[in-house]
C-alpha positions as a Python dict, from the first residue, in 0.01 Angstrom:
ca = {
    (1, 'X'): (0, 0, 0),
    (2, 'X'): (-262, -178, -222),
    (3, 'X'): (-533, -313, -78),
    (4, 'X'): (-613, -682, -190),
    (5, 'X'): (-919, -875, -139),
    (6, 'X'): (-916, -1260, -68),
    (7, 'X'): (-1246, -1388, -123),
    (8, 'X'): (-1310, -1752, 8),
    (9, 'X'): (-1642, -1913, 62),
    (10, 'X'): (-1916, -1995, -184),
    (11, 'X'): (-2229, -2167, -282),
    (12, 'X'): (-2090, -2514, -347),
    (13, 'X'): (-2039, -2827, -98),
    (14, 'X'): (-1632, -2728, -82),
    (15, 'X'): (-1752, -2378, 125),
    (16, 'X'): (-1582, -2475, 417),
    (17, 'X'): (-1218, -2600, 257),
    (18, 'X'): (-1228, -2264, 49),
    (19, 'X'): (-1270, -2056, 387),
    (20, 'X'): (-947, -2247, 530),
    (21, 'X'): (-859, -2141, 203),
    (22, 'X'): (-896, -1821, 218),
    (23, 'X'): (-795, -1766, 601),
    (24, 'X'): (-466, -1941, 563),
    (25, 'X'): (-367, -1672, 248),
    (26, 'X'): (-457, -1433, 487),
    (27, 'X'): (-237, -1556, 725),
    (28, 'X'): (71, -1570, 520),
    (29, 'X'): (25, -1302, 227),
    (30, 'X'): (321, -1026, 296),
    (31, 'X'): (172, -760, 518),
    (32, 'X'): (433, -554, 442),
    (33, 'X'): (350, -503, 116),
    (34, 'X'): (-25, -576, 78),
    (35, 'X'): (-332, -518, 252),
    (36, 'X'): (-552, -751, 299),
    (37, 'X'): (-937, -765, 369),
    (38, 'X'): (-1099, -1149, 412),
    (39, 'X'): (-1449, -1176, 216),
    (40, 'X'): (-1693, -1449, 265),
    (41, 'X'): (-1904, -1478, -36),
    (42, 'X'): (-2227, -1657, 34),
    (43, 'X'): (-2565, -1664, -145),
    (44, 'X'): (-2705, -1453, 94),
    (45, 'X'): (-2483, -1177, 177),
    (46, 'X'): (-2084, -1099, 86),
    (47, 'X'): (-1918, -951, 388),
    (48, 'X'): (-1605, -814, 541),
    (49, 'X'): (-1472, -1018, 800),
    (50, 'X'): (-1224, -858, 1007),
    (51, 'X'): (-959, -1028, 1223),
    (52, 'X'): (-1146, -977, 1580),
    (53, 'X'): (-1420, -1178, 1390),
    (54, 'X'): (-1641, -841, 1288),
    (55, 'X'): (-1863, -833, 981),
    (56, 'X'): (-1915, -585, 752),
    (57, 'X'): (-2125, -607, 376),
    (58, 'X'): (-1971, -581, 43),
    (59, 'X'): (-2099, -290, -146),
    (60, 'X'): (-2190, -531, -427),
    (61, 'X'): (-2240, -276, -704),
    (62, 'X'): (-1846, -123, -731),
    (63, 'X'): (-1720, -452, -485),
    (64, 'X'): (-1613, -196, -207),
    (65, 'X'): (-1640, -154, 190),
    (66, 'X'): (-1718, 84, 411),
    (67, 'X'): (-1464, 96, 744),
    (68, 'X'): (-1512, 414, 1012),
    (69, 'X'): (-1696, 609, 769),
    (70, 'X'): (-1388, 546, 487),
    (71, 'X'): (-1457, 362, 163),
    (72, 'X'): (-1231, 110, 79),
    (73, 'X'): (-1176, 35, -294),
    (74, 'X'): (-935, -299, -383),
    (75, 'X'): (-663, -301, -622),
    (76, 'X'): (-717, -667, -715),
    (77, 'X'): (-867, -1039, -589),
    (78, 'X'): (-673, -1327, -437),
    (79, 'X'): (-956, -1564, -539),
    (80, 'X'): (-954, -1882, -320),
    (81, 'X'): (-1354, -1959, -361),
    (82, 'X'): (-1325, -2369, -474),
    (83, 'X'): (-1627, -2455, -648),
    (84, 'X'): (-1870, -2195, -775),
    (85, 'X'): (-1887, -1894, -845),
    (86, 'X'): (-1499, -1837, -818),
    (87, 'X'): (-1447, -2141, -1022),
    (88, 'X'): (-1684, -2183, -1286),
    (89, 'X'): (-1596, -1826, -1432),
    (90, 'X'): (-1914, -1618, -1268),
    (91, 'X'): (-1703, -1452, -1031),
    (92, 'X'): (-1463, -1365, -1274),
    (93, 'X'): (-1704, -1186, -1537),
    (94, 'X'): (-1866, -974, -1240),
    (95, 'X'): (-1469, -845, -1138),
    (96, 'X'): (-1397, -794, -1541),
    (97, 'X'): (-1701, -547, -1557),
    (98, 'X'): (-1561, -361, -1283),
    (99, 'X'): (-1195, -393, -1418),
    (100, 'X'): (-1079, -522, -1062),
    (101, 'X'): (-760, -798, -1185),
    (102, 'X'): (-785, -1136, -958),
    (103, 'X'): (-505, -1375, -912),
    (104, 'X'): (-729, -1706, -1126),
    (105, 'X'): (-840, -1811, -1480),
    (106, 'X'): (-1065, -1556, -1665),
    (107, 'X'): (-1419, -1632, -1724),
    (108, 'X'): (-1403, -1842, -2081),
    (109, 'X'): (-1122, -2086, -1901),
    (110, 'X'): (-1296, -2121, -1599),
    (111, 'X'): (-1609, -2187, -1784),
    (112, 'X'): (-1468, -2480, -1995),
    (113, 'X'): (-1265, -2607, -1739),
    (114, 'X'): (-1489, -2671, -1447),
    (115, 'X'): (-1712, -2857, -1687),
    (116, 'X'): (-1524, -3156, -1701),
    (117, 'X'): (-1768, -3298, -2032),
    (118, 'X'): (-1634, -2978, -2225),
    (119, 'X'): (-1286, -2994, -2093),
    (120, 'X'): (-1264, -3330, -2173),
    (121, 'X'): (-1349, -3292, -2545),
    (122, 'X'): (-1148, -3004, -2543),
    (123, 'X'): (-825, -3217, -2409),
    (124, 'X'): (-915, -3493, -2645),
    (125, 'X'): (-915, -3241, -2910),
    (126, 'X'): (-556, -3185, -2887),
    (127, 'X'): (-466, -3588, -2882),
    (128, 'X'): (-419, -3665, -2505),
    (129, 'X'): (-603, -3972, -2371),
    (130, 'X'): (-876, -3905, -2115),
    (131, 'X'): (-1052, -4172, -1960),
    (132, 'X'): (-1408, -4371, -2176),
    (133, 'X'): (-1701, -4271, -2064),
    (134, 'X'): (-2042, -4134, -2152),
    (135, 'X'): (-2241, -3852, -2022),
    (136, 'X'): (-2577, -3744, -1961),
    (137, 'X'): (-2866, -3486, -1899),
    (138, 'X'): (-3104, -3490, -1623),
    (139, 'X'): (-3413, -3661, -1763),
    (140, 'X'): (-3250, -3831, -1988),
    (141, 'X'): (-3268, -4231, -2051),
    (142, 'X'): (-3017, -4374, -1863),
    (143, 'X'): (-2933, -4772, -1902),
    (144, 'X'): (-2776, -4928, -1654),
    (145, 'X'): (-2701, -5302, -1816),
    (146, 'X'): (-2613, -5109, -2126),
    (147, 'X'): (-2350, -4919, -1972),
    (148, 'X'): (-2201, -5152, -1776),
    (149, 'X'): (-2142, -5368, -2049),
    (150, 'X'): (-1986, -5100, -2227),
    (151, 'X'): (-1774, -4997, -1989),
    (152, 'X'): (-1715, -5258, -1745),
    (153, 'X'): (-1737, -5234, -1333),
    (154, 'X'): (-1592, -5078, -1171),
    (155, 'X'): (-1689, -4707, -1252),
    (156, 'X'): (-1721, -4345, -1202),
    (157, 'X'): (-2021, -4133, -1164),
    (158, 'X'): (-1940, -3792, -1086),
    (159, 'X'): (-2123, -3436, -1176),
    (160, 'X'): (-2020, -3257, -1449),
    (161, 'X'): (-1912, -2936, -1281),
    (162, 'X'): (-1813, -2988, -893),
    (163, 'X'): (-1465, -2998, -719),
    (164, 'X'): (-1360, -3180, -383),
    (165, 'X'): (-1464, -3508, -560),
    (166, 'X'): (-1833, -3383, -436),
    (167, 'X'): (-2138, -3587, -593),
    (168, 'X'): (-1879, -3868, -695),
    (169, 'X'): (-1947, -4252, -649),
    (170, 'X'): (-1718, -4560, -723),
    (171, 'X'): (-1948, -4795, -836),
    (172, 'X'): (-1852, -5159, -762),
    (173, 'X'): (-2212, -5379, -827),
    (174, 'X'): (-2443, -5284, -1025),
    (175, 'X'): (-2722, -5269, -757),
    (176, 'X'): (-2561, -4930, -638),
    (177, 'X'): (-2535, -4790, -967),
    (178, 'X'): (-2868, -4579, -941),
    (179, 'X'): (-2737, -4418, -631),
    (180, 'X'): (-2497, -4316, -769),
    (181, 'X'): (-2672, -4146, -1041),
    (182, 'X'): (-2923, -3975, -846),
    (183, 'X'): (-2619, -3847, -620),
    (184, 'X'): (-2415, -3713, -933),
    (185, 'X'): (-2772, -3516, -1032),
    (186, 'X'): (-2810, -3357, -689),
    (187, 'X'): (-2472, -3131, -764),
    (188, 'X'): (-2542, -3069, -1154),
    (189, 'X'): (-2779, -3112, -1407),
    (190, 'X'): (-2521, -3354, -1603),
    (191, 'X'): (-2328, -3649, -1524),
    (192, 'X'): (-2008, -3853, -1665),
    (193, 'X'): (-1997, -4199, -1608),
    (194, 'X'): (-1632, -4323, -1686),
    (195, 'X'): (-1474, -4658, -1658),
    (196, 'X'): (-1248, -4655, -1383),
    (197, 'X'): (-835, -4679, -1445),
    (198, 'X'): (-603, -4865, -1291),
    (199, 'X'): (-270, -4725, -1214),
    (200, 'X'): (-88, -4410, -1020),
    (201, 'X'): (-309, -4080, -911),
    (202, 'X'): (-5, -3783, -996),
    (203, 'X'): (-86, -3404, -996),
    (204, 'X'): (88, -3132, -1095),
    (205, 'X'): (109, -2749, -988),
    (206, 'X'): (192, -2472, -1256),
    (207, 'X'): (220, -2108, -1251),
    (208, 'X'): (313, -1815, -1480),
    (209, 'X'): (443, -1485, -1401),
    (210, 'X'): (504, -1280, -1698),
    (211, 'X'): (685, -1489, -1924),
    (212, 'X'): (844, -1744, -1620),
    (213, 'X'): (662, -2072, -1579),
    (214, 'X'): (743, -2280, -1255),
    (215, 'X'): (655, -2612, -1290),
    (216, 'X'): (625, -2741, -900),
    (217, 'X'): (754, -3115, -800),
    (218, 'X'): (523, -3362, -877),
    (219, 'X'): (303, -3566, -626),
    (220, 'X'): (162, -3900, -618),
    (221, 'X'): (-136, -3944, -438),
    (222, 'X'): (-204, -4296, -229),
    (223, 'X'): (-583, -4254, -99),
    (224, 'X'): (-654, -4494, 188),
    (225, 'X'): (-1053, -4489, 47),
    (226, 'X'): (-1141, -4609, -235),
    (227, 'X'): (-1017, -4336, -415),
    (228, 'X'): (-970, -3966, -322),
    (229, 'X'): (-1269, -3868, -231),
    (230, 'X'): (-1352, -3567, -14),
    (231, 'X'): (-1262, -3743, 299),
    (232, 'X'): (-934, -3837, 158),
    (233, 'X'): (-809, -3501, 53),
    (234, 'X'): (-941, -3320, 378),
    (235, 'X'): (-930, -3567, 633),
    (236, 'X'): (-571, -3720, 600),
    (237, 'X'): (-731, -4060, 466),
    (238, 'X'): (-411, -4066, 207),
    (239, 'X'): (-78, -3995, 135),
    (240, 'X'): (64, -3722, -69),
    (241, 'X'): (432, -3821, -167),
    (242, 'X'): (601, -3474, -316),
    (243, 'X'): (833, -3510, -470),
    (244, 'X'): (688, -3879, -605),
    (245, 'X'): (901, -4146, -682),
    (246, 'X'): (890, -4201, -1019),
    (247, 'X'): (1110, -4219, -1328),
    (248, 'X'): (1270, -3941, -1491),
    (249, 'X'): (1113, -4017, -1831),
    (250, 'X'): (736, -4003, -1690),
    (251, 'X'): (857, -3715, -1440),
    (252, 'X'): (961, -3522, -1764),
    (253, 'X'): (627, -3594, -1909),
    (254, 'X'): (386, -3479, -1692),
    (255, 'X'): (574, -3170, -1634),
    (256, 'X'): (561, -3129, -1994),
    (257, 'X'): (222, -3198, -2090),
    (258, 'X'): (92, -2991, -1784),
    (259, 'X'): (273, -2674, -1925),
    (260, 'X'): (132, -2804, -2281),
    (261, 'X'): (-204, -2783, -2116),
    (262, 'X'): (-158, -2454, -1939),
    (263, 'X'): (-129, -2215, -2197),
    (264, 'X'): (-369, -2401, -2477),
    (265, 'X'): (-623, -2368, -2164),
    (266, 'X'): (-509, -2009, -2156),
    (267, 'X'): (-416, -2050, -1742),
    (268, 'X'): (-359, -1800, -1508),
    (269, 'X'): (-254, -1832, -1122),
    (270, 'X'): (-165, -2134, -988),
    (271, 'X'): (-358, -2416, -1174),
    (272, 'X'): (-294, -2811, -1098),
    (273, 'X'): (-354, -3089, -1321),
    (274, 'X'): (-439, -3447, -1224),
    (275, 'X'): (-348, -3736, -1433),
    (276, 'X'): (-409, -4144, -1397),
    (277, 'X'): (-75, -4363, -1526),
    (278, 'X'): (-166, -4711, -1598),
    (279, 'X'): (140, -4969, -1721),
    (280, 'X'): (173, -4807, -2104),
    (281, 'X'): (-33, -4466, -2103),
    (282, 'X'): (-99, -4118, -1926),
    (283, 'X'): (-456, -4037, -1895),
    (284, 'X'): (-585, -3640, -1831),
    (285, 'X'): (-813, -3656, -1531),
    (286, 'X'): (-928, -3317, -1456),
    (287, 'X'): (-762, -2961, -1342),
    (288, 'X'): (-847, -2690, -1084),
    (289, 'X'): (-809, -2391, -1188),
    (290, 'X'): (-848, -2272, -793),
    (291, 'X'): (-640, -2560, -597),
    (292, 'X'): (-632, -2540, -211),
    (293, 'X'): (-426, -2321, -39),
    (294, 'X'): (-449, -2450, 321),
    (295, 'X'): (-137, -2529, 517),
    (296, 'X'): (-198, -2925, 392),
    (297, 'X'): (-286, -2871, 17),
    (298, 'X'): (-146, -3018, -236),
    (299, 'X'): (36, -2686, -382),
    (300, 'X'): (205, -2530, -69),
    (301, 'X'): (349, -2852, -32),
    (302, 'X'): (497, -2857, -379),
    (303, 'X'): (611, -2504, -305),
    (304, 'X'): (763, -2631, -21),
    (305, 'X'): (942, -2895, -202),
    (306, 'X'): (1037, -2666, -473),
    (307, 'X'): (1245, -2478, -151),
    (308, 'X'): (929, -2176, -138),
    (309, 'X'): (767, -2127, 180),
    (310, 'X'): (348, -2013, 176),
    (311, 'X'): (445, -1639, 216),
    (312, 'X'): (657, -1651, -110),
    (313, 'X'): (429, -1873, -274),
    (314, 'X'): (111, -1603, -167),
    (315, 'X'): (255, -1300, -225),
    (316, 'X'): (376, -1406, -585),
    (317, 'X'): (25, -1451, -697),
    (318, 'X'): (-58, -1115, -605),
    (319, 'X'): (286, -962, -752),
    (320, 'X'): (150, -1134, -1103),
    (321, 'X'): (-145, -960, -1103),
    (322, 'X'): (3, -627, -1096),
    (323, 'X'): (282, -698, -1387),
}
């Protein structure tokens, strides 16, 4: 039986959601075939935890434990760590030097793609609308009057590289705008500020195995805030309509364009793409390249909808690794 590690956790402000993560894989992966070990990753220590709540540390320099005097070795990662380092690619070049395979994006589109200023131009680059905006460093001049006249109110101020809609701010008046900014620079050291769109939040799950792409249902988000911010994807302030109700024609399209995206982004795992659709046009928003997996996230219930229940959905991430 191979022995599979599902590593949840992290250094960023989605920790917690990526430990829910990471338990509820645990929970479901087929024990039958696979054996699985639950790793925290923190900044200060990567350990074992077992299921009667026991700890044990991560020999960090081959990424093996030590259980009743036995070393255990892992076949491959289920990686389920939102945010960084599982996201951002670090993660992913420490299991490459040790030739461990992990269920996510490697390290160059993991890199690109949780920078959401380089994935941006990148996605422009191959002629698909993304929403105006400007971006800046830390330190850098940043004027308020000039950008609100360029862009209009209301808009976005988000980090450059965070998930969970961490660090983000709808700005409405210009009096909050600074806020804002100073709350974008406390999660990175550059910021996008993008006028915002009007029209329909829809996001789309994708996954490859071997030459197979499944292309989940779609699903339209409705957040009850002011858009859907961390308490609205993890505190049931919206709602997630799978399969959503919308034409065939725009159905066909964002299925389309999100397979488009997936392999020139050179995907692996599941990966889910968010889009804005205003009255004429489809505008990229942003993908994660490590989506929730708890029992409400937005993939399991696409699985669900596509007629695939978590276990199925689990254990073919892991299968893919190994083919």
């Amino acid at each position: 039986m191979k022995n599979i590690a599902i590593v949840c956790g992290g250094y960023s402000g989605e920790y917690e959601i990526s430990m829910a993560s990471g338990r509820a894989v645990k929970k479901f992966l087929d024990s039958s075939r696979y054996q699985s070990y639950l790793i925290e990753i923190k900044k200060s220590s990567w350990d074992y935890i077992s299921d009667e709540g026991e700890r044990l540390p991560v020999d960090r320099s081959d990424f093996s434990l030590k259980i009743d005097g036995k070393t255990v070795y892992f076949d491959a990662v289920f990686n389920a760590i939102h945010g960084t380092p599982g996201e951002d690619g670090m993660l992913q070049g420490y299991l490459d030097l040790l030739q461990i395979p992990y269920t996510s994006c490697g390290v160059d589109t993991s890199a690109l793609t949780f920078n959401k200023y380089y994935c941006n131009l990148f996605v422009q680059s191959l002629g698909i609308s993304t929403t105006e905006g400007l971006s800046f460093k830390k330190n850098e001049v940043i004027d308020c009057k000039m950008i609100i006249d360029s862009l209009g109110l209301p808009l976005f101020v988000k980090p450059a590289k965070s998930g969970s809609s961490v660090g983000v701010s709808k700005v409405k008046a210009a009096e909050d705008f600074d806020v804002a900014v100073e709350k974008a620079f406390n999660e990175d050291d550059r910021i996008l500020i993008e006028k915002a769109l009007n029209g329909r939040e829809l996001t789309c799950g994708v996954f490859l195995k071997g030459n197979k792409m499944t292309v989940f249902p779609i699903t339209e988000i409705v957040a009850h805030n002011e858009f859907f911010d961390y308490e609205a994807k993890y505190f049931g302030k919206s709602d997630e309509i799978t399969p959503a109700q919308i034409e065939e024609s725009l159905d066909s399209e964002i299925k389309a364009l999100s397979s488009f995206l997936y392999r020139k982004l050179d995907c692996k795992g599941f990966v889910r793409f968010d889009y804005i659709v205003t009255e004429d046009e489809v505008f990229f928003l942003e993908v994660n390249t490590v989506p929730g997996m708890t029992e409400a996230s937005i993939i399991p219930q696409q699985a669900a909808a596509f007629g695939m229940d978590k276990r199925q959905l689990f254990t073919m991430a892991v299968d893919a690794v190994f083919e």
